[in-house]
Each structure stands twice: as structure tokens, then as C-alpha cells.
C-alpha positions as CSV (number, residue, x, y, z in Angstrom):
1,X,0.0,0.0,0.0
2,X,3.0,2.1,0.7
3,X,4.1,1.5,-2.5
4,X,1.0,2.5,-3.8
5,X,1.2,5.7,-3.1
6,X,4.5,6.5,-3.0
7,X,3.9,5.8,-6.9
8,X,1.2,8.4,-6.9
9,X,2.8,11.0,-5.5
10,X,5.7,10.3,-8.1
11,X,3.4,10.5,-10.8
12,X,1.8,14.0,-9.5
13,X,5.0,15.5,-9.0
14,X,6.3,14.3,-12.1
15,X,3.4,16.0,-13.8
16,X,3.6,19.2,-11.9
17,X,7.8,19.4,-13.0
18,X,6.6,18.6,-16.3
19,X,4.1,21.3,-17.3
20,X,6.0,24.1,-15.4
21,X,9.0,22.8,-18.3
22,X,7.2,22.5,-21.2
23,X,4.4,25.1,-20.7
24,X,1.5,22.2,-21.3
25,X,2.7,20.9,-24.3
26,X,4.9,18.6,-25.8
27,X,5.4,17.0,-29.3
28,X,4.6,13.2,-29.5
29,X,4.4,11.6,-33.0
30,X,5.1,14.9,-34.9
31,X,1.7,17.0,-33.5
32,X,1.5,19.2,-30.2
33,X,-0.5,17.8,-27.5
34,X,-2.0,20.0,-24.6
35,X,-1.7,17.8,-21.3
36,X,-3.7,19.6,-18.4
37,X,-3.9,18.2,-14.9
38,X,-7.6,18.1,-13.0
39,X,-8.0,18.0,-9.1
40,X,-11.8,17.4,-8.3
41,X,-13.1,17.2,-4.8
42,X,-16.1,15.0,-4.9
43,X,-18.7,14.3,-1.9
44,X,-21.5,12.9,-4.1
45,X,-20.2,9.2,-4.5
46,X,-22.8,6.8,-4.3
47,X,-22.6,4.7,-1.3
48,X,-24.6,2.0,-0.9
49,X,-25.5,0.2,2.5
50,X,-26.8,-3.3,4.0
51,X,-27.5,-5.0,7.0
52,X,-25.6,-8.7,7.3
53,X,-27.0,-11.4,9.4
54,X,-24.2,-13.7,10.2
55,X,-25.5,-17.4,10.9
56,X,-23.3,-19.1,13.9
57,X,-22.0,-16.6,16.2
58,X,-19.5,-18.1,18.6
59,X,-19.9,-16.7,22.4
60,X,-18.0,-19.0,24.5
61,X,-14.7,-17.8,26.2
62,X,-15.7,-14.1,26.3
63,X,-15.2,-13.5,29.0
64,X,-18.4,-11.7,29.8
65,X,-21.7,-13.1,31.4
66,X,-25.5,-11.7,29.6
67,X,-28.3,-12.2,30.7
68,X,-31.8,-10.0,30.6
69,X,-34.2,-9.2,28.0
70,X,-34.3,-5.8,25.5
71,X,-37.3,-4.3,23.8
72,X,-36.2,-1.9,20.9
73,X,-38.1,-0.4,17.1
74,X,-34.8,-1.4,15.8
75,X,-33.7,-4.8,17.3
76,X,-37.0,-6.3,18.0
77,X,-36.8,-8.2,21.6
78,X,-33.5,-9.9,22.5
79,X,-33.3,-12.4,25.7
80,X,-29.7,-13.4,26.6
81,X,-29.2,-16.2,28.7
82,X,-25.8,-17.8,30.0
83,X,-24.8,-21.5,30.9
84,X,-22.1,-21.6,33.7
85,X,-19.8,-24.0,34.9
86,X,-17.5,-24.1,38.0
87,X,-14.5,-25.4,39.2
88,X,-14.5,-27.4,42.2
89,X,-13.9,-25.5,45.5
90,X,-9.6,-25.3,46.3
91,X,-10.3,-23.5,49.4
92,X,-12.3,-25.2,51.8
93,X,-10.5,-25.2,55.1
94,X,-10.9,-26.6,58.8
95,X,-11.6,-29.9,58.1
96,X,-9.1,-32.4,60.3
97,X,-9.6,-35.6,62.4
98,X,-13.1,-35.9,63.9
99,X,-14.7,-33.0,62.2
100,X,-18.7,-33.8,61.6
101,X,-21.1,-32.5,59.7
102,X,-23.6,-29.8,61.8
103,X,-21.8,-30.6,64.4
104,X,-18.2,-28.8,64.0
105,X,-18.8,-27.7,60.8
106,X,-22.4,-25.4,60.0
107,X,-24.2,-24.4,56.9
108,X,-24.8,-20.7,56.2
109,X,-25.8,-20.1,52.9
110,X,-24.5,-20.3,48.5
111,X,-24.7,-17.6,46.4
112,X,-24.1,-17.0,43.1
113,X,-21.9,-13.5,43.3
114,X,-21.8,-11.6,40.2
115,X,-19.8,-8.2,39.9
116,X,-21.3,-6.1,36.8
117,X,-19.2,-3.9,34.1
118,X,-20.5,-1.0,32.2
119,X,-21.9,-2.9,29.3
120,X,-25.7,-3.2,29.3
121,X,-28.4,-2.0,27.0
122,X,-32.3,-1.6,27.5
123,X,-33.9,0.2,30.4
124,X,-32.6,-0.4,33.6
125,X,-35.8,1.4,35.6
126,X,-37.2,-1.3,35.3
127,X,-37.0,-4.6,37.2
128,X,-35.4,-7.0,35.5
129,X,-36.0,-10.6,36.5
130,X,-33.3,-13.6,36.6
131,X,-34.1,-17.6,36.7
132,X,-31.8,-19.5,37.8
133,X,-31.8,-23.4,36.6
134,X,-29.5,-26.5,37.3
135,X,-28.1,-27.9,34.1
136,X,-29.3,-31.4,33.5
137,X,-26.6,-32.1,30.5
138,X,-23.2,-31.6,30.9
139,X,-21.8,-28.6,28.9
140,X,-19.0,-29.6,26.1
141,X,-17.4,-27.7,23.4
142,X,-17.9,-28.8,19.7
143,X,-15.3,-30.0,17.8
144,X,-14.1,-26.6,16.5
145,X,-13.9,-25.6,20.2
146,X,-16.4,-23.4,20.4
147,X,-20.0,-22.5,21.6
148,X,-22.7,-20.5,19.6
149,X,-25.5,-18.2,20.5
150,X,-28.0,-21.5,19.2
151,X,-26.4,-23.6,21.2
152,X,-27.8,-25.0,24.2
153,X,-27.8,-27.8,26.9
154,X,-30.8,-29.8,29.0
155,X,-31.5,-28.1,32.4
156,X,-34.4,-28.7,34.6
157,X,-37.8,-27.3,34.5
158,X,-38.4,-25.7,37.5
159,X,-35.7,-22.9,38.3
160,X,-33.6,-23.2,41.3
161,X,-34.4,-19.4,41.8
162,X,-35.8,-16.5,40.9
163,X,-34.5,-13.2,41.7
164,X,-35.7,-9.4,40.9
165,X,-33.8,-6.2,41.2
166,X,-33.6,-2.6,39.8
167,X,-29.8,-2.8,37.8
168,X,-27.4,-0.2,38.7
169,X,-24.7,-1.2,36.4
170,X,-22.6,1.8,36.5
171,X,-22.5,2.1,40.4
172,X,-20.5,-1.0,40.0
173,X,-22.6,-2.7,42.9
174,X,-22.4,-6.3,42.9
175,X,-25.4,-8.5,42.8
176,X,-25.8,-12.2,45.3
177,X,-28.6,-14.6,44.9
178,X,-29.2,-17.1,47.6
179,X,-29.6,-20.5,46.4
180,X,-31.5,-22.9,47.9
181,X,-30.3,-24.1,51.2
182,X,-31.1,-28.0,50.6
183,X,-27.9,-27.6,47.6
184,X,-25.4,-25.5,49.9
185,X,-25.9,-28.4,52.7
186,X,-25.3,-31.2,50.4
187,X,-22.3,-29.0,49.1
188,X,-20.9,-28.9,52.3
189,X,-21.7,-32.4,53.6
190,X,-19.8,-33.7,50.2
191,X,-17.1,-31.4,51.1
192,X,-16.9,-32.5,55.0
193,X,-16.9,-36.6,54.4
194,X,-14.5,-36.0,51.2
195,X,-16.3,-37.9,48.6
196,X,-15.2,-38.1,45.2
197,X,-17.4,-35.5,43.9
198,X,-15.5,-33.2,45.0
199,X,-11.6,-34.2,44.5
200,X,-11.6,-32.8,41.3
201,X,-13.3,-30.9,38.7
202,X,-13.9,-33.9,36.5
203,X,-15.7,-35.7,38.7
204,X,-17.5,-32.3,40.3
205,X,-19.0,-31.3,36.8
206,X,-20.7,-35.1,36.7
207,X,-22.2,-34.5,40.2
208,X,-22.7,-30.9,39.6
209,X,-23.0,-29.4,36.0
210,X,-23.3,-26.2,35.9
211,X,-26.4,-23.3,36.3
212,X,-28.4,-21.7,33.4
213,X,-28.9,-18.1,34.4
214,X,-32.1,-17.2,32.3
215,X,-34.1,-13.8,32.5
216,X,-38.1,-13.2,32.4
217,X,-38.7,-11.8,29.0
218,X,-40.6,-8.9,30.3
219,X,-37.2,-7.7,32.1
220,X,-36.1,-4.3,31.0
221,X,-32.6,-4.5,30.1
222,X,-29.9,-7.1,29.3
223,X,-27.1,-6.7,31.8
224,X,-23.4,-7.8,31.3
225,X,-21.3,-9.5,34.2
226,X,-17.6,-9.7,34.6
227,X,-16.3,-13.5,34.4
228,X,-13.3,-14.1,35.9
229,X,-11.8,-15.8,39.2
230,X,-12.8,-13.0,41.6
231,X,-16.2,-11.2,40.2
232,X,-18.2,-14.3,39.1
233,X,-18.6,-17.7,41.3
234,X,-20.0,-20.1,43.5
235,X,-19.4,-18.9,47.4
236,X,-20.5,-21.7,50.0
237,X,-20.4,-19.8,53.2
238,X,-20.2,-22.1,56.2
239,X,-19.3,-21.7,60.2
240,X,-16.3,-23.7,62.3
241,X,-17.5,-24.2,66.0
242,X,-14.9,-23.4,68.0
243,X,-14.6,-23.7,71.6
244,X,-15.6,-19.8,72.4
245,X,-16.6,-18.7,69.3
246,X,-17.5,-19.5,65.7
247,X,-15.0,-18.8,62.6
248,X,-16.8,-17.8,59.7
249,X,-15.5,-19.3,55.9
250,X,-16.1,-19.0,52.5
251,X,-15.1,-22.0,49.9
252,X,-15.4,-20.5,46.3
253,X,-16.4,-22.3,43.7
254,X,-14.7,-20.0,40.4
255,X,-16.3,-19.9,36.9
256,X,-14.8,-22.3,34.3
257,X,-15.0,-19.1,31.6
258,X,-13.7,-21.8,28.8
259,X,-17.1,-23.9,29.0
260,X,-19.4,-20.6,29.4
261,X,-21.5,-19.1,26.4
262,X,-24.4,-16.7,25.7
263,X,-27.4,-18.3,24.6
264,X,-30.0,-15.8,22.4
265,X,-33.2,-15.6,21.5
266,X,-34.2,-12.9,18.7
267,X,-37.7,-11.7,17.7
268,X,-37.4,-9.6,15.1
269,X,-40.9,-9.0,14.1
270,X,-42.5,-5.7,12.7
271,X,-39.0,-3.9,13.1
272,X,-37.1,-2.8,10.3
273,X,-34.8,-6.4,10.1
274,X,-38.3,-7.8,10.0
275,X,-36.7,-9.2,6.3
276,X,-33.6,-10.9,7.7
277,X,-33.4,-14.4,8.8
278,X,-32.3,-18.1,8.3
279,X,-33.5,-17.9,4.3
280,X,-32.0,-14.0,3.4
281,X,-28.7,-13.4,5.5
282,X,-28.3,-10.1,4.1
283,X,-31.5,-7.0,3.7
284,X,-30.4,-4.0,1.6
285,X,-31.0,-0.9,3.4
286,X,-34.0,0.1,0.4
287,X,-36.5,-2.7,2.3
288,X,-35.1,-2.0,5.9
289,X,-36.7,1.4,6.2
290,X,-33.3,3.2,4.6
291,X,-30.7,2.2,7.8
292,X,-28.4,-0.6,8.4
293,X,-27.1,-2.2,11.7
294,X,-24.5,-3.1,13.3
295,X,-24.5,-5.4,16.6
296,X,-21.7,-7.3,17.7
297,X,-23.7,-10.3,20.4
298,X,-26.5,-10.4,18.2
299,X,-24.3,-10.7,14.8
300,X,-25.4,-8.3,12.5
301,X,-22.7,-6.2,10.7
302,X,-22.7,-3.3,7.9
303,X,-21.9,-3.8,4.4
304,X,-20.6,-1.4,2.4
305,X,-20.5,-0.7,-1.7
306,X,-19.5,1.8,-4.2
307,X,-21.7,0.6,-6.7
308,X,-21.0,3.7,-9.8
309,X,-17.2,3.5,-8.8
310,X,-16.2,3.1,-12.5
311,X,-17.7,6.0,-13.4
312,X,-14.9,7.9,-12.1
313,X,-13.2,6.9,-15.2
314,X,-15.1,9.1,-17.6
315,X,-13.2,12.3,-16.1
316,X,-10.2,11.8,-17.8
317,X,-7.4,9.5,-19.6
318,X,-5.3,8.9,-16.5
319,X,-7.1,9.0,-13.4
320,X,-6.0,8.0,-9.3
321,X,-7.5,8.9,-6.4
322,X,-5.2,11.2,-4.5
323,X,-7.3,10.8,-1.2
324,X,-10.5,8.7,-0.1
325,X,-12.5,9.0,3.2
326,X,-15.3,7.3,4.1
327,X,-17.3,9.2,6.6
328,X,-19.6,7.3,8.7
329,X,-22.8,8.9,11.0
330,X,-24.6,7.0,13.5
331,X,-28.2,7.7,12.8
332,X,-29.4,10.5,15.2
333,X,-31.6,9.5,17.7
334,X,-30.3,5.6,17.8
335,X,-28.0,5.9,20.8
336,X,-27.8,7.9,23.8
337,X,-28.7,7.9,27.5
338,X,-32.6,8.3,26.3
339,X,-32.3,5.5,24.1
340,X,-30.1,3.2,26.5
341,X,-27.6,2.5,23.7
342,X,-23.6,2.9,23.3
343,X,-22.0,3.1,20.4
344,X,-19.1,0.6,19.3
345,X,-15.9,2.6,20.0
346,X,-14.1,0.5,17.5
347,X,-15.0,-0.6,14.5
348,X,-13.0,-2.1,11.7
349,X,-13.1,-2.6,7.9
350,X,-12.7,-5.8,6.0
351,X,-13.1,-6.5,2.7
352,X,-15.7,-9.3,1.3
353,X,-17.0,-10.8,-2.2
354,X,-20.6,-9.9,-3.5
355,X,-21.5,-13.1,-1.6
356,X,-20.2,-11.7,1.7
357,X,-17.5,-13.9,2.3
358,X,-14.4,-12.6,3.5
359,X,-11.2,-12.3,0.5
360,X,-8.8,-11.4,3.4
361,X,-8.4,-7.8,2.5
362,X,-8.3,-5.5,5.6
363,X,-8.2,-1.3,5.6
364,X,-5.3,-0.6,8.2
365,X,-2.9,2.5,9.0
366,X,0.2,4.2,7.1
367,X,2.3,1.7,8.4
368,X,0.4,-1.6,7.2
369,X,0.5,-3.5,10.3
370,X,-2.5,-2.0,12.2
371,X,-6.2,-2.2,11.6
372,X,-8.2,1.6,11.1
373,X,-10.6,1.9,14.0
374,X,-12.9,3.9,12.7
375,X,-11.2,7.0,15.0
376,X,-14.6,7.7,16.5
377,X,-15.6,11.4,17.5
378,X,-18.3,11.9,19.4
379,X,-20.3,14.6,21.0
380,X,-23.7,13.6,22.4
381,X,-25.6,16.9,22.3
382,X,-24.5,17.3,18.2
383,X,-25.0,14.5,16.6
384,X,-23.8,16.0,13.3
385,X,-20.5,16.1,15.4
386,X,-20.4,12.4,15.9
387,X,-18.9,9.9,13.1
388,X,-16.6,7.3,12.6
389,X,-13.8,8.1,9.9
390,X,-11.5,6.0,7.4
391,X,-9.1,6.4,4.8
392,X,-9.9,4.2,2.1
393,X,-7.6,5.5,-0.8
394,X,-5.6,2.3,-1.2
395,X,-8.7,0.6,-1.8
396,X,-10.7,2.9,-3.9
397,X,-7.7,2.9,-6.0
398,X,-7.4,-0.8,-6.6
399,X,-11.0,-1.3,-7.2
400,X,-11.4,1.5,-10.0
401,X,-12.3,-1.0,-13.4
402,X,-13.3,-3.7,-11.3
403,X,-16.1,-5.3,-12.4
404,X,-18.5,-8.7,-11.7
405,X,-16.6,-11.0,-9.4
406,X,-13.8,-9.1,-8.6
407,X,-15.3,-6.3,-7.5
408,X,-14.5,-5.7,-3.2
409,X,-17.2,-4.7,-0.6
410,X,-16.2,-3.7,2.8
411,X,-17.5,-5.3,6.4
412,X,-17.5,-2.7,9.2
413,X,-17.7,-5.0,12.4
414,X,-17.1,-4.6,16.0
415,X,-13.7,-6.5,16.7
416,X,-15.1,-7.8,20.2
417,X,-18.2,-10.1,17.8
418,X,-20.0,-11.5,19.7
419,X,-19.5,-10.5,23.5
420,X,-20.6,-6.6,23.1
421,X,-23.7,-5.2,23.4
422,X,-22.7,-1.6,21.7
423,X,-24.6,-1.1,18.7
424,X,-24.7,1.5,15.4
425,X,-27.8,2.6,13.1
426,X,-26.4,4.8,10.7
427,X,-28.7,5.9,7.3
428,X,-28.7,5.9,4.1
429,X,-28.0,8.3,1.5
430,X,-31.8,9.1,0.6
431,X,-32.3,10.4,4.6
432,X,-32.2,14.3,5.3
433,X,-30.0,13.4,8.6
434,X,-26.2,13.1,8.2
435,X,-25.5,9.5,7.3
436,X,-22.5,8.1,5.1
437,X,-20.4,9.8,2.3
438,X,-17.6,8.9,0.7
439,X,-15.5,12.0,0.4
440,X,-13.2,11.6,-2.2
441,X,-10.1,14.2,-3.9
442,X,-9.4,13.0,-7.4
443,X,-6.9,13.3,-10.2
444,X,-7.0,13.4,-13.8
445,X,-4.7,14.2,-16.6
446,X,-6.4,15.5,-19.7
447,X,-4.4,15.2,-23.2
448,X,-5.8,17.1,-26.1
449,X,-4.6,17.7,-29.1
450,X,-4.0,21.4,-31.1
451,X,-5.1,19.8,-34.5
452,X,-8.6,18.6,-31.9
453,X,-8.7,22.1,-30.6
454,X,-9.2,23.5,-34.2
């Protein structure tokens, strides 16, 4: 790409040195020839937009718990569920020689502690309700190592628990639900007469296999969780009896974050991605009431096009695009506190075929190595002020005369696909609101000929 323009910038020069010599003309063949040089700035392109639904979204290892349900008039309703398995406790103390069961050792309660992060979308004035259920099927990866969204594992009917609370996810405060006593006392009891179950984490997951932590669909908002060692786990609290006074213990039992995954459910009825689904991965923003989407959980991404590209061409014999920027407004309205929705604060380009499937192509920095983020400014009371920006000259460039099968579209996605909630609506060009323009400066050299000119 370097190269690229290096070469342009030769040939510019070169044609700047050469009409201060000669005046704008030269003799080729025997006849004078006028060569003049055009620099247009264009910010009409044609830029063509649509929403792409991609089919297995894998959302295992992420390193993020959802769970909640989201009513929007662009997404439709979204439930998130999550199914979590644990490690076996490696911090149960004071057993020893003669220890018994209510006796030395006494049951207080299990909780499943959960710390939140900042990501959540949806309404969080309202209550949002939680189910928990015991898994009845043992959660395993597939054979590529993954989980998906679709996928899912047998659990019981009736919940273990059901819990209701206002969310406060950016207070940070975490949230505890109290599981039913009958499972922390035969936790315990296992853990006091050392049986098998709970030497290791083989045999734990057989005895115990994990929770599904499932949401009422009426709830508000979907919330996001931190999963890691220390913010999401099993605690077993339990008393020693000592001879004056009781010691009080907690035995964690950690997340296995390797096993965990997002399940979702999507109703995307009388919403504008009404069209989209297992039969039509991909709705042109003409039949999706003129916007496209972006979503990185629920895997929807942006496709991009140049469709009158070529006619560029017509301005003159030689022609390059000296700059390219693709300018990129979220649609106003679509994101803010009111509307409980963040923006992605990175999102990248990748090239695709007309089929939508990836050539490999990526638009990155000067230096190569690094992909173009989309350098997001943003000011929430303008919302003219608030855009995503790229330099796509290399690539406008190399597709001018491409045609048929070898002409490029670009992806914009959210690198973090499927574990983010941040979302982007952004318009296309027959909307009055500032949407997407490719803003481009072009060069042409013009030859004429004296014997032409008279």
C-alpha cells in the first residue's frame, strides 16, 4: 500500500515538474498535445448500504456473562441467557480428624456472586428478573472448540431461583442470589466426608453441571457481568465451632470461563430487520426502512459498496484517487442515554466478495501492520458532530475498473463479535440526517490535441 502511493505521489510530482518545463505541451508523433492536470473534490459518491446477518456466532470464552431481556423499534426483543460451569472449590479449610457435619462444621448459605461492568443495553428502571436453573446435560465444546448463540444444553424445569432487582450497572454494585439451602448443605456435607465428587473438577462437573442463568422476557434490560476468578462464582459460606466462638468461611467455587457461552433468543418482528433471517442473510437498506445495523452479540454487521465507482473513469485518460474518506454517521436519535444505547468505539473494515464472504483484505494504518478503527468522535448533544472516519484510498484505487466477481465490498464490524452489546444505526444516502459519504479528492490528466482544438 506504501508502495502505492508513493507511486502516486511520483506521478503527480512528475506531472507538476513537467508542465512548469514545457508550458502544457509537448510533441509526441510529430503534433502538439495540450496535457492539463484536474484535481476534483467530490462528496457525491454513491454509497450503498446493508444489514448482514451472520449465521453461527460463537460466544464461548468471552469473558463476559449476559443475561436480561431488551425491547427496541430497531432490534425487536433480545433475551440473553448464559450457561455456567465451575470449578471445584480449592479452598475449603478446617476440616481435620473428627470433624462432623452440623456438628463442628455449619451451613450458612451459596450464592451465586456476580460483579457487573458497564456494558448493558435496554432500560434499567425497570426490574429485571433472573431464573436460575440447574443444568441437566453436561456442557461440552464442539469440535471446532467453540459455543454458539444457538447452542444450548438440558437443564431442569423448575428454576432453582428466581430473583428481581432494579440494575445499577454503572455504580459497580455487585449482585448475590441465595440459592437454595437444601444444595449449599449437600455441598458442604460432600465437602466435609471428602467424597469423590469433589476431588476434582472432572468428577464435580458429573455430580454438579453447571447453572443456566435465564431472564423473564418482560425484564427491562440485558445486563453484562464480569467473568473471571474474583467477580463471578459459587461462594459456600459455612461456620467452624470453636470452643468460644465461631470462625466464619467462604469456599469459592470459580467460573470455568472456557465452558461458558451466551445463549439468544431474537424476535425480530415488525422492526425494520423484519426481512432478515435463516433464508436471506443479508437486507439492503432500500427494504429496511433506509438504515443498516450493526450489533456485535447479536451478529449483525454493515456492508458497504461503491456501486458507480467506474464511473470515475469518464473524467479523464489517466485518473488516481489522491485521497478517499469514508465518513460514517450514526443515525441521530439511535444511541444515547434516552435510548439506552452505546456506540461501538471501535469498528473495523474488512473486505468481502458480493457473496459476503471474506477475501482477506483489511483497511489498516500508514504503516500496514494495524487495523483503522474507525477513529470515533463523538459529541452527544450534536449528533452532526459524531462519526466514525476511514481512509480508504488504497482501496478505492485498486477497485477503480473492477467489475462482476472481482469487485471488493467492505465489512464494518465490531472486533469484540459477539461479546458486546454496543450497537450502530447509521442511514442511508436518501435520509435528510447526516449518514454516510464517501468524500473523495481526485486526479485526472487530460491530453488534447492542437489539430482537436481547431
Amino acid at each position: 500500500m506504501r508502495y502505492k502511493r508513493l507511486t502516486i505521489a511520483i506521478l503527480l510530482f512528475a506531472v507538476t515538474i513537467f508542465l512548469r518545463c514545457t508550458d502544457g505541451q509537448t510533441e509526441i508523433g510529430g503534433e502538439w498535445v495540450k496535457v492539463h492536470t484536474r484535481v476534483l473534490m467530490i462528496d457525491t459518491c454513491t454509497v450503498d448500504i446493508s444489514s448482514v446477518r451472520l449465521d453461527s456466532i460463537p460466544t464461548s470464552g468471552g469473558g463476559r456473562v449476559f443475561a436480561g431481556a431488551r425491547q427496541s423499534s430497531f432490534w425487536g426483543t433480545t433475551t440473553a441467557s448464559t450457561y455456567m460451569t465451575f470449578h471445584v472449590t480449592s479452598n475449603f479449610t478446617g476440616i481435620h480428624s473428627g470433624v462432623e457435619y452440623k456438628e463442628d462444621i455449619r451451613f450458612d448459605s451459596l450464592t451465586l456472586y456476580m460483579l457487573p461492568d458497564s456494558m448493558f443495553c435496554g432500560d434499567t428502571l425497570q426490574m429485571t428478573t433472573f431464573r436460575l436453573y440447574r443444568l441437566a446435560e453436561q456442557v461440552e465444546l464442539n469440535d471446532d472448540g467453540e459455543l454458539y448463540a444457538h447452542s444450548g444444553f438440558a437443564h431442569e424445569s423448575a428454576p432453582l431461583v428466581e430473583y428481581s432487582y432494579r440494575p445499577r450497572p454503572l455504580r459497580g454494585k455487585e449482585v448475590e442470589i441465595r440459592l437454595p439451602d437444601r444444595l449449599g448443605e449437600e455441598f458442604l456435607k460432600l465437602l466435609v466426608d471428602k467424597d469423590d465428587t469433589m476431588t476434582d473438577d472432572e468428577n464435580f462437573r458429573k455430580y454438579f453441571k453447571g447453572i443456566l442463568l435465564d431472564a423473564d422476557p418482560e425484564s427491562g434490560a440485558i445486563m453484562g457481568f464480569k467473568a473471571s476468578d474474583t467477580t463471578c462464582l459459587l461462594k459456600l459460606y459455612y461456620r467452624i465451632i470453636g470452643y468460644t466462638e465461631a470462625e466464619e468461611h467462604v469456599a469459592d467455587f470459580k467460573i470455568d470461563t472456557s465452558l461458558m457461552f451466551t445463549h439468544l433468543e431474537i424476535d425480530r418482528t415488525g422492526t425494520p430487520l423484519d426481512g432478515i433471517g435463516s433464508r436471506n442473510e443479508e437486507i439492503h437498506s432500500r427494504y429496511s426502512d433506509h438504515i443498516a445495523f450493526a450489533q456485535g452479540l447479536t451478529g449483525i454487521y454493515t456492508k458497504i459498496g461503491f456501486p458507480h465507482l467506474n464511473n470515475l473513469r469518464g473524467l479523464g485518460n489517466y485518473c488516481t484517487a489522491v485521497s478517499a474518506e469514508l465518513v460514517v454517521y450514526p443515525l441521530a436519535g439511535s444511541y444515547n442515554k434516552q435510548n439506552y444505547s452505546s456506540l461501538p468505539p471501535t469498528l473495523n473494515l474488512f473486505e468481502s466478495d458480493e457473496n459476503n464472504i471474506s477475501t482477506g483484505g483489511a483497511i489498516v494504518d500508514d504503516s500496514g501492520e494495524n487495523l483503522q478503527s474507525g477513529s470515533l468522535t463523538y459529541d452527544e448533544q450534536f449528533p452532526e458532530r459524531t462519526f466514525y472516519t476511514y481512509d480508504i484510498t488504497d482501496f478505492v484505487n485498486d477497485q477503480l475498473g473492477k467489475i462482476g466477481v472481482n469487485k471488493r465490498f467492505l465489512q464494518m464490524i465490531d472486533p469484540n463479535f459477539g461479546y458486546t452489546l454496543d450497537e450502530l444505526v447509521v442511514g442511508d444516502q436518501t435520509r435528510h440526517e447526516k449518514n454516510i459519504e464517501l468524500r473523495l479528492k481526485y486526479a485526472c490528466l487530460l491530453y488534447t490535441s492542437d489539430a482537436a482544438d481547431d
